[in-house]
Backbone bond lengths (Angstrom), bond angles and torsions (degrees), N, CA, C in turn:
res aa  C-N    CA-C-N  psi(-1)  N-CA   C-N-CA  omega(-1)  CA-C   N-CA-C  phi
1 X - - - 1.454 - - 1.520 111.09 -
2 X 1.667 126.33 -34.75 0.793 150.76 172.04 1.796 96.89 -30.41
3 X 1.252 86.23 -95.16 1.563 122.36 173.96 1.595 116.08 -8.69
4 X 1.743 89.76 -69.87 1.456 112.63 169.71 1.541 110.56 -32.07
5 X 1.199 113.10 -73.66 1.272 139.05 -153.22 1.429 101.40 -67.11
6 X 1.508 104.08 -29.35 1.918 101.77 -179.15 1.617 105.89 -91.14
7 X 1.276 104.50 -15.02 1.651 87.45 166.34 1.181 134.44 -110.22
8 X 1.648 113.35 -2.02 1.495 126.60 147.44 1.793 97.27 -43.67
9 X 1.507 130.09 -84.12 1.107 153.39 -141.48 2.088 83.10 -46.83
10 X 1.636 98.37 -57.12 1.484 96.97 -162.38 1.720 109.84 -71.62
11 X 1.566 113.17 -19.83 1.575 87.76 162.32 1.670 106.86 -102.16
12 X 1.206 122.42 43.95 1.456 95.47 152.30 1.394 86.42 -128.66
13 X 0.865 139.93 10.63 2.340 130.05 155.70 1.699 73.78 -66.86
14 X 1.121 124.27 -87.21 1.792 128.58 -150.53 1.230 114.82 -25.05
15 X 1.429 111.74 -39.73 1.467 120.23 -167.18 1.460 104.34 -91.07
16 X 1.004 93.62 -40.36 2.262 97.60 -177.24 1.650 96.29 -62.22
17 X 1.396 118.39 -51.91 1.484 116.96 -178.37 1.716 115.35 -52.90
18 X 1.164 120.92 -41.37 1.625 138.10 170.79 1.530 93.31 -45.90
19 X 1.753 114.20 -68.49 1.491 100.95 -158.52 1.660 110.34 -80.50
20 X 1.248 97.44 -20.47 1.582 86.77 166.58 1.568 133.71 -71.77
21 X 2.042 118.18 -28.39 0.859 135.30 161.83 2.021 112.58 -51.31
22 X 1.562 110.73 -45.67 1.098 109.20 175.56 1.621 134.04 -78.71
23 X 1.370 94.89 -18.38 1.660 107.31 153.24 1.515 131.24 -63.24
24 X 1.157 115.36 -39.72 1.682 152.31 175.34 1.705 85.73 -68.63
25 X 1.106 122.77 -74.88 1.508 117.44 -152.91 1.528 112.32 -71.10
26 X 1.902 111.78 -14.74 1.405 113.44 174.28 1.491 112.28 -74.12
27 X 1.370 104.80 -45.51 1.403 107.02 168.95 1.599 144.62 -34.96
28 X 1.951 86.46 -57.35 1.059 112.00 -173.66 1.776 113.26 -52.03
29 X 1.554 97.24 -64.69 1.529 140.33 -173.02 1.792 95.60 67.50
30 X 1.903 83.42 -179.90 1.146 105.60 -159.40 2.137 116.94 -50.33
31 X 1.208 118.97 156.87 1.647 100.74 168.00 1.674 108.37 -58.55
32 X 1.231 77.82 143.11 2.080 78.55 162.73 1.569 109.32 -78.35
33 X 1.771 94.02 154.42 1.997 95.28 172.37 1.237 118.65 -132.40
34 X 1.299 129.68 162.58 1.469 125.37 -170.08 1.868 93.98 -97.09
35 X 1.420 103.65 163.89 1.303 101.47 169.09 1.217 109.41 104.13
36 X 2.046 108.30 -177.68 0.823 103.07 -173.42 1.795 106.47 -130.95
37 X 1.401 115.44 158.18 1.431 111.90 -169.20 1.354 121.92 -115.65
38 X 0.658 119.43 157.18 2.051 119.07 162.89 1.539 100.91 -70.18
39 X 1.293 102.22 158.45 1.442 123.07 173.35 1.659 116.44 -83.86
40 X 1.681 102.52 119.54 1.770 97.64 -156.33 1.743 96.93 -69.45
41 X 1.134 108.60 141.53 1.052 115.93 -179.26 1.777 101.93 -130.22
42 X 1.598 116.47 93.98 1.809 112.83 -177.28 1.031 112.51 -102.42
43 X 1.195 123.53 139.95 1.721 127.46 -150.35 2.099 89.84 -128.20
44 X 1.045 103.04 114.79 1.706 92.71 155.18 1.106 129.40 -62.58
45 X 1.266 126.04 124.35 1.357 127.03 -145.25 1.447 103.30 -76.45
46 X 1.530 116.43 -32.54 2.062 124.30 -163.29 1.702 89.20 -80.24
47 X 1.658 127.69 -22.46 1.576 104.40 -178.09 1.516 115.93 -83.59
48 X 1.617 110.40 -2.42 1.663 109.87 169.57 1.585 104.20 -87.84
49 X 1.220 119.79 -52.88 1.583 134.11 173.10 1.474 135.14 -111.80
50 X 1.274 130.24 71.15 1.244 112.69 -172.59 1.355 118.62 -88.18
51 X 1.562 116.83 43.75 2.003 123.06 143.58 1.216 108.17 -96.24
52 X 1.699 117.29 -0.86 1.835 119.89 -175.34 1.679 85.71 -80.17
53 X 1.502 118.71 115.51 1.627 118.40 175.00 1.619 103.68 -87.45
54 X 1.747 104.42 155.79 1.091 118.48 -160.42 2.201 95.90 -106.61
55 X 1.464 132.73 127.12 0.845 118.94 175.63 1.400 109.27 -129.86
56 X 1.619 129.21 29.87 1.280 137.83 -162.06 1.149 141.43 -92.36
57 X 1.415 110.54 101.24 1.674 166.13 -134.99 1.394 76.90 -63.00
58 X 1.251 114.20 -83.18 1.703 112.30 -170.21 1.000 134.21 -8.04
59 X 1.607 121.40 -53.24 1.121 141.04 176.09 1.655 117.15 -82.23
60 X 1.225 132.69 20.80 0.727 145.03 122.21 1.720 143.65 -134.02
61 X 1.379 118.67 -167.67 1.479 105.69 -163.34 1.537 128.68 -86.79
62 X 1.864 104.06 18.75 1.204 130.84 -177.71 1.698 98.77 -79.22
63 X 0.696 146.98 100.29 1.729 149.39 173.61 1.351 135.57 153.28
64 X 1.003 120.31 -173.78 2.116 105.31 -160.90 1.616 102.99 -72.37
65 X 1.206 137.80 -47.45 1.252 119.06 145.39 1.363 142.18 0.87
66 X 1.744 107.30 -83.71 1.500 116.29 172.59 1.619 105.66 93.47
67 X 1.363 101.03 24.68 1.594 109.96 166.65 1.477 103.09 -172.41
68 X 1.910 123.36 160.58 0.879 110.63 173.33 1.197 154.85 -82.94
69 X 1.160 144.79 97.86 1.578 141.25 -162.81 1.544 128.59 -87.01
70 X 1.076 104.31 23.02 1.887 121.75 153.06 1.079 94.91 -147.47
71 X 1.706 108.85 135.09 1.186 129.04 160.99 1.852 123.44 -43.13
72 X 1.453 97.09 -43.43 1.666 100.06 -161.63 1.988 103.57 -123.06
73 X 0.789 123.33 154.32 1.412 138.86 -166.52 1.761 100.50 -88.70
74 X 1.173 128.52 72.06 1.448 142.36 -161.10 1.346 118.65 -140.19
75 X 1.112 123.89 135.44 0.901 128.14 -157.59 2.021 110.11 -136.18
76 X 1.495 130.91 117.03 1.424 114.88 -151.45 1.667 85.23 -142.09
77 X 1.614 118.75 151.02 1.618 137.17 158.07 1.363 90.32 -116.30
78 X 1.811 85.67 -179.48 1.472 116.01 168.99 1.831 90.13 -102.71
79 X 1.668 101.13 129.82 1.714 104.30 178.30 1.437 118.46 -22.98
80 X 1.623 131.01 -53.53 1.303 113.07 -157.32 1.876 93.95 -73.77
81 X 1.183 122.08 -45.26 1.366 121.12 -171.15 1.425 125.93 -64.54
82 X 1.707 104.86 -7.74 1.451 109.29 178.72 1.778 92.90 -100.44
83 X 1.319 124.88 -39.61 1.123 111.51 173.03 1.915 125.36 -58.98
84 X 1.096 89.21 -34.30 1.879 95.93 -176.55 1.688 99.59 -80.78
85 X 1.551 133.81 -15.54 1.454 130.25 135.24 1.384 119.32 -24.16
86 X 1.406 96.13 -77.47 1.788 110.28 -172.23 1.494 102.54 -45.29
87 X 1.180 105.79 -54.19 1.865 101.67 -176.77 1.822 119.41 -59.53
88 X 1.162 116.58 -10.11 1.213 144.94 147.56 1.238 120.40 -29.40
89 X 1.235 85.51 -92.60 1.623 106.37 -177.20 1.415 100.63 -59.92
90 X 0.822 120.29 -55.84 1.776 109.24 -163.60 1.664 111.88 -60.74
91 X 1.735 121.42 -11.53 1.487 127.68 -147.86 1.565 59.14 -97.21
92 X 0.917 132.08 -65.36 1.604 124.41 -146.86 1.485 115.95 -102.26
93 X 1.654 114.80 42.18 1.332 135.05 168.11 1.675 74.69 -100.83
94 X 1.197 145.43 -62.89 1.372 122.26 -154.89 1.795 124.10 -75.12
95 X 1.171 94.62 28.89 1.754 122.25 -172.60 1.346 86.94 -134.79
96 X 0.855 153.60 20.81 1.714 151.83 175.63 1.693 122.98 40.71
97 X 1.724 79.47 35.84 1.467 84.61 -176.86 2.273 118.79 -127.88
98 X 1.216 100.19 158.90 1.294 84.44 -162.12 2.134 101.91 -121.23
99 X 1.104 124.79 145.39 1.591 105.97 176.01 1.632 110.86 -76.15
100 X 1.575 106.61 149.89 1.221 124.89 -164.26 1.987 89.25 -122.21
101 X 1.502 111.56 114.61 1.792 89.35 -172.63 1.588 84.86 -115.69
102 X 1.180 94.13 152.27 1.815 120.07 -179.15 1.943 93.75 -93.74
103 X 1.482 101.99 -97.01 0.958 89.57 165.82 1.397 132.01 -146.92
104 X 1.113 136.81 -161.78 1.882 141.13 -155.69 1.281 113.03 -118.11
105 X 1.601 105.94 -130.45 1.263 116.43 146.75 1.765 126.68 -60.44
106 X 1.232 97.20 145.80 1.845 106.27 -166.42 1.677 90.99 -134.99
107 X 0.986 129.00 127.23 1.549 176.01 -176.28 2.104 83.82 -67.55
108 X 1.381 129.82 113.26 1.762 137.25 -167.78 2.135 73.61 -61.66
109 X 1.012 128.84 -82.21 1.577 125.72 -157.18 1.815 87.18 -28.09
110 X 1.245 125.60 -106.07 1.441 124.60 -170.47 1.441 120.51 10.40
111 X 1.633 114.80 -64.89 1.713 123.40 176.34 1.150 87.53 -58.75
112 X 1.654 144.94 -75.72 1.462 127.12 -161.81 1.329 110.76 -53.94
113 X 1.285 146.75 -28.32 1.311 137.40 166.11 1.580 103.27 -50.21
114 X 1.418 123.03 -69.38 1.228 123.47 178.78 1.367 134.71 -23.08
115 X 1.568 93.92 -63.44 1.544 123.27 176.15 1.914 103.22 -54.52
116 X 1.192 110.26 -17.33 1.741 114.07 -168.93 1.267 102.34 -70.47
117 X 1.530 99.90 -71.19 1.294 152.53 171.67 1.960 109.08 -13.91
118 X 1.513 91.33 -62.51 1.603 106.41 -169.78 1.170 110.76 -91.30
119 X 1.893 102.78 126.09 1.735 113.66 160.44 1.267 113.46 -45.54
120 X 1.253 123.06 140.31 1.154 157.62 163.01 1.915 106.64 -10.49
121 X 1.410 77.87 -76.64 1.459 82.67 178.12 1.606 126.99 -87.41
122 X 1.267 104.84 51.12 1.435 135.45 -171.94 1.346 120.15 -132.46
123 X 1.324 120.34 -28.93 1.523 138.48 -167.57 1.035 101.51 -75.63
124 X 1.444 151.07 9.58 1.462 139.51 131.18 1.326 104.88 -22.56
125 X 1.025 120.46 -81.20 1.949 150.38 -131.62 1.854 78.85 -79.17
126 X 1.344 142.24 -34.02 1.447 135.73 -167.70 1.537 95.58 -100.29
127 X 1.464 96.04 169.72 1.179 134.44 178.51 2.225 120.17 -86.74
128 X 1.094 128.38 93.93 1.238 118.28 -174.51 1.511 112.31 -50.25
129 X 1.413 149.46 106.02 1.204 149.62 -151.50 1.515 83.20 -83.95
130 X 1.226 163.09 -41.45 1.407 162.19 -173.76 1.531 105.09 -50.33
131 X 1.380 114.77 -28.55 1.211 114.67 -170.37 1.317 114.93 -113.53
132 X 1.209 106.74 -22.76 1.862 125.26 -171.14 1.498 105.40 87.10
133 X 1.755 97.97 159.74 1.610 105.36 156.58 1.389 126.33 -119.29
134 X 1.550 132.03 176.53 0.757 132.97 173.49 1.409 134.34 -58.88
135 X 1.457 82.02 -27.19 1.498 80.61 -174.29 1.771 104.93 -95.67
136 X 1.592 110.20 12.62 1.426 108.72 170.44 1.646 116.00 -85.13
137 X 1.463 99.18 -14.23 1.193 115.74 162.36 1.345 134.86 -83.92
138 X 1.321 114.68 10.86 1.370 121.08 -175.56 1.406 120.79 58.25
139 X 1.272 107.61 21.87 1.689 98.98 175.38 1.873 111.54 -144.35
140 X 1.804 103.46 34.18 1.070 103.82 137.87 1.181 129.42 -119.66
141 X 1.580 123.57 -174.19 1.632 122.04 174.45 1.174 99.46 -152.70
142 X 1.591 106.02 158.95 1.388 102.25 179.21 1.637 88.59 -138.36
143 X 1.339 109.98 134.42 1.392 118.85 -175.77 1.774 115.49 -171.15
144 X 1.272 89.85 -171.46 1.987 85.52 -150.34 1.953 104.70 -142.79
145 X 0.963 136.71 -167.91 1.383 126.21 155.10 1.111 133.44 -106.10
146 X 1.537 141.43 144.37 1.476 111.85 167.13 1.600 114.64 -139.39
147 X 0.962 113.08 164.36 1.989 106.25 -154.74 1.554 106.36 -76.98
148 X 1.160 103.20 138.63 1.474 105.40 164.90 1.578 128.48 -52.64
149 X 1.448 108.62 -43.27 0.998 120.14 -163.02 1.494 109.43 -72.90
150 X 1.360 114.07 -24.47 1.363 104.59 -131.53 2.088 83.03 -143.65
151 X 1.020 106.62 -27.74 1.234 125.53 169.44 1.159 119.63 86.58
152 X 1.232 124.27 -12.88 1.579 146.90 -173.40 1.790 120.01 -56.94
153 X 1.170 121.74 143.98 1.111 115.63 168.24 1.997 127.78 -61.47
154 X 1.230 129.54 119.52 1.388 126.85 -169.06 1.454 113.83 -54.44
155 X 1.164 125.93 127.32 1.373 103.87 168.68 1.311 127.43 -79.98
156 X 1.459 144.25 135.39 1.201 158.92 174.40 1.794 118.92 -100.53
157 X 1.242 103.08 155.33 1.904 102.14 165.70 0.978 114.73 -27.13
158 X 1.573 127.23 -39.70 1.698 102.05 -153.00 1.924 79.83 -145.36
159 X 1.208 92.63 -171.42 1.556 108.45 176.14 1.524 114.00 -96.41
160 X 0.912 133.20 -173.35 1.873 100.08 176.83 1.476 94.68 -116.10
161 X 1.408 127.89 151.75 1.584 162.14 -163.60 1.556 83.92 43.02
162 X 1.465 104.80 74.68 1.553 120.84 155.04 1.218 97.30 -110.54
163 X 1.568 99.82 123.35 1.799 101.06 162.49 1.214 138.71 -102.02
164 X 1.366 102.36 79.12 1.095 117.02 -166.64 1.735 113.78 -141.70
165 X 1.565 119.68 167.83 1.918 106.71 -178.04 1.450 100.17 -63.52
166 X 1.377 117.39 -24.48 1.720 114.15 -170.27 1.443 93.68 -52.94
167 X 1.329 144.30 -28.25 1.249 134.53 -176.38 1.172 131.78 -90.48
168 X 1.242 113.01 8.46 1.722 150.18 172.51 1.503 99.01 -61.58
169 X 1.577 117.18 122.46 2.082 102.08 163.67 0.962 117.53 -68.83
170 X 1.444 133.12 14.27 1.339 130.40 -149.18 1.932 98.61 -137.97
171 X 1.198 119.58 -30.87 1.107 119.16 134.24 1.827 151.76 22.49
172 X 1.244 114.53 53.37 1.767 112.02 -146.45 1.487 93.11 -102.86
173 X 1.516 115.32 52.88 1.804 113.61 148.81 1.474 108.79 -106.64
174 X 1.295 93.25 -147.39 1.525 100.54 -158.59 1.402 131.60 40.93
175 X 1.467 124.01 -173.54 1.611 127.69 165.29 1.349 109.95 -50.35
176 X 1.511 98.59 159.29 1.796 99.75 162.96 0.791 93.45 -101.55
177 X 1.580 152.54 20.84 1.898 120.43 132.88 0.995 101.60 -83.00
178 X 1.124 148.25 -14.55 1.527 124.92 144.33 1.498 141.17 -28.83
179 X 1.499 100.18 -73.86 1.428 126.16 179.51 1.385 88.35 -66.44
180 X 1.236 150.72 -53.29 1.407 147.50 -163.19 1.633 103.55 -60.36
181 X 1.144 127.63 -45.67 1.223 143.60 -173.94 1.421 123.42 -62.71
182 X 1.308 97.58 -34.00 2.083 135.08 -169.88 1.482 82.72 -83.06
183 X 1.504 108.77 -58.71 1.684 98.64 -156.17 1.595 112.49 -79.37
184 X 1.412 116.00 -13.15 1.247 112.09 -167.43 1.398 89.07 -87.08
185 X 1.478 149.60 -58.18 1.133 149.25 132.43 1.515 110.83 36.01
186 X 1.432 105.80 -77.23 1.423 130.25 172.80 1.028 143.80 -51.63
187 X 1.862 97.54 -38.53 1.272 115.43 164.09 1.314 123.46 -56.43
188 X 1.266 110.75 -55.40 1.828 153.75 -165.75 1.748 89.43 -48.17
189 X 1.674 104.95 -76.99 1.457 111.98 160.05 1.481 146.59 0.89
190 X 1.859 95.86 -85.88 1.554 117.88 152.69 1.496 127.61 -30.11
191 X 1.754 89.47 -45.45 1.524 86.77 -172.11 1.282 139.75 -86.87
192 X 2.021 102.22 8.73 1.724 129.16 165.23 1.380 113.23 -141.69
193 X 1.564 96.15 63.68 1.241 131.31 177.74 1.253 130.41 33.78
194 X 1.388 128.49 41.97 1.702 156.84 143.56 1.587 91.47 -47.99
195 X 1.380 90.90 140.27 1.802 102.76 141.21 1.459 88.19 -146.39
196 X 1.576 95.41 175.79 1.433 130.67 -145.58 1.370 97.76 -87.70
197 X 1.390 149.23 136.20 1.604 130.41 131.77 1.787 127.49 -38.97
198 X 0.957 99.05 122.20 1.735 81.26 -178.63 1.252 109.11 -43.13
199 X 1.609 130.49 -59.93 1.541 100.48 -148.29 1.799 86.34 -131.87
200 X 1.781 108.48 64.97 1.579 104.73 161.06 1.810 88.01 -159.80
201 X 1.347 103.27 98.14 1.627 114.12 166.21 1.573 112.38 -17.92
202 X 1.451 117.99 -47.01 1.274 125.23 -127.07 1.570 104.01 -118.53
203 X 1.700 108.89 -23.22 0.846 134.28 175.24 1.994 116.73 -70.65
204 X 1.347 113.21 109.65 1.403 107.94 -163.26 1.776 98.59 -118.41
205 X 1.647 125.08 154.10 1.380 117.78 166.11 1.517 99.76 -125.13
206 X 1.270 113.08 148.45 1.495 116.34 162.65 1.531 112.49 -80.14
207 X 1.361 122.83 159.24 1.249 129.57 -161.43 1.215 112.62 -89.26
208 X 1.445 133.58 -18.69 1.217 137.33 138.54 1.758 135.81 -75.43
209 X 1.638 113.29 27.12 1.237 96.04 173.26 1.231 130.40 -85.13
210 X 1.817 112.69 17.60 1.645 107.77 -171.63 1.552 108.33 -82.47
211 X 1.665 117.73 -12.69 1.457 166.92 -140.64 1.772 81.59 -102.55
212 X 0.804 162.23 58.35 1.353 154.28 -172.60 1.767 143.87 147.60
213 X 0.840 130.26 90.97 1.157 142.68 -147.85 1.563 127.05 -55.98
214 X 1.072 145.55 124.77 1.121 154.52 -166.34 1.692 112.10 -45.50
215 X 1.031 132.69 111.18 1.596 123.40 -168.45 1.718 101.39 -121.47
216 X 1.226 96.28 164.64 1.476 120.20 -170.72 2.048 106.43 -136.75
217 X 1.418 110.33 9.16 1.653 117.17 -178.62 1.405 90.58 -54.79
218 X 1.525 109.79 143.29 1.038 109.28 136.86 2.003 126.92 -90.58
219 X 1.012 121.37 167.87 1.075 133.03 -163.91 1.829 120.07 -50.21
220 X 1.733 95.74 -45.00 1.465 129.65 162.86 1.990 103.06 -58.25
221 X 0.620 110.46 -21.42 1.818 106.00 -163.44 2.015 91.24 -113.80
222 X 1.347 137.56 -8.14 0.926 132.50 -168.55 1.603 100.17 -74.75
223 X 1.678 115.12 -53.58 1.283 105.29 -156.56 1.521 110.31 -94.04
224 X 1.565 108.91 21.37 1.727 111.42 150.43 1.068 136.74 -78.36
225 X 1.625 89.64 -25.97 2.096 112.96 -178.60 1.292 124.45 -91.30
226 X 1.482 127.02 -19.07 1.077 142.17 -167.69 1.847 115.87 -129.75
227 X 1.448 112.78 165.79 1.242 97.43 -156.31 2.108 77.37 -118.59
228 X 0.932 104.19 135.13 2.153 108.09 -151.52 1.614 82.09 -105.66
């Protein structure tokens, strides 16, 4: 009963901290930036490819949170990075494998939820909302593989937004169909201009996201601004 009662207590601190983090982060808003940007252009990723599968945590209460923080199960790039996706997926349909995306573009409030959210000595694995993320820029993704055949998600080292070194690309536990899986992943990536996060497998940036401006859309306000 004990038990019970202490982890009721600890997910409702989690959740009060979320809505208070997201109150705080409306206020706050995004940092300001000097310079100059490209015009965001966010593409839903399933109307270029719909074999690119959707597995996004956000939208529900599966994730470091423990509740959901997007309304809708969506998934968005900036055009060149959702297109150099598609070429992705298809390089590594001939490996019998298909992309599984977690998630895309992330809404600047979301990382400040995160950033609330996470102990101290955890904030590796997050995004500093002071600075922005990539993926507030629409030109990260976070995604995984899953088999053609069989349809299933691949297994890898770690689970994904595990915080832990298992989530490192660099990383030499687990199986080598694991690590084989991680790296081919990576490869696939690299080669339409992804690079890696240091220490989140799964975590990918396009090579132009410095090219793009820090956003705060929500998901609902995307497909008024953009032509999908």
């Amino acid at each position: 009963m004990r038990k019970t009662l202490a982890a009721l207590l600890l997910i409702g601190a989690l959740f009060a901290g979320a809505a208070a983090g997201q109150t705080a982060a409306t206020a706050q808003g995004p940092p300001r930036e000097a310079g100059e940007f490209l015009k965001p252009d966010l593409v839903e990723l399933v109307t270029l490819d719909r074999s690119v599968r959707l597995d996004i945590r956000y939208a529900t209460a599966d994730n470091l949170v423990g509740r959901p923080v997007y309304p809708e199960a969506r998934a968005f790039l900036q055009r060149p990075a959702a297109e150099a996706l598609v070429r992705v997926n298809a390089a590594l349909r001939t490996h019998g494998y298909g992309l599984l995306v977690f998630d895309g573009y992330r809404p600047w409030s979301v990382t400040k939820i995160f950033w609330d959210v996470t102990p101290p000595d955890k904030r590796e694995f997050v995004a500093d909302p002071a600075k922005g993320s990539k993926h507030n820029r629409g030109c990260a993704v976070d995604l995984s593989l899953y088999s053609l055949d069989t349809g299933r998600e691949v297994p890898m080292p770690s689970a994904y937004d595990e915080m832990s070194p298992r989530a490192y690309p660099s990383y030499d536990g687990g199986t080598a169909a694991q690590r084989d899986a991680r790296d081919l992943l990576r490869r696939a990536m690299e080669a339409e201009g992804f690079s890696v996060e240091p220490n989140e497998w799964w975590h990918f940036n396009h090579r132009d996201w410095a090219r793009y401006p820090i956003l705060n859309l929500q998901f609902s306000e995307i497909a008024g601004r953009f032509e999908l």
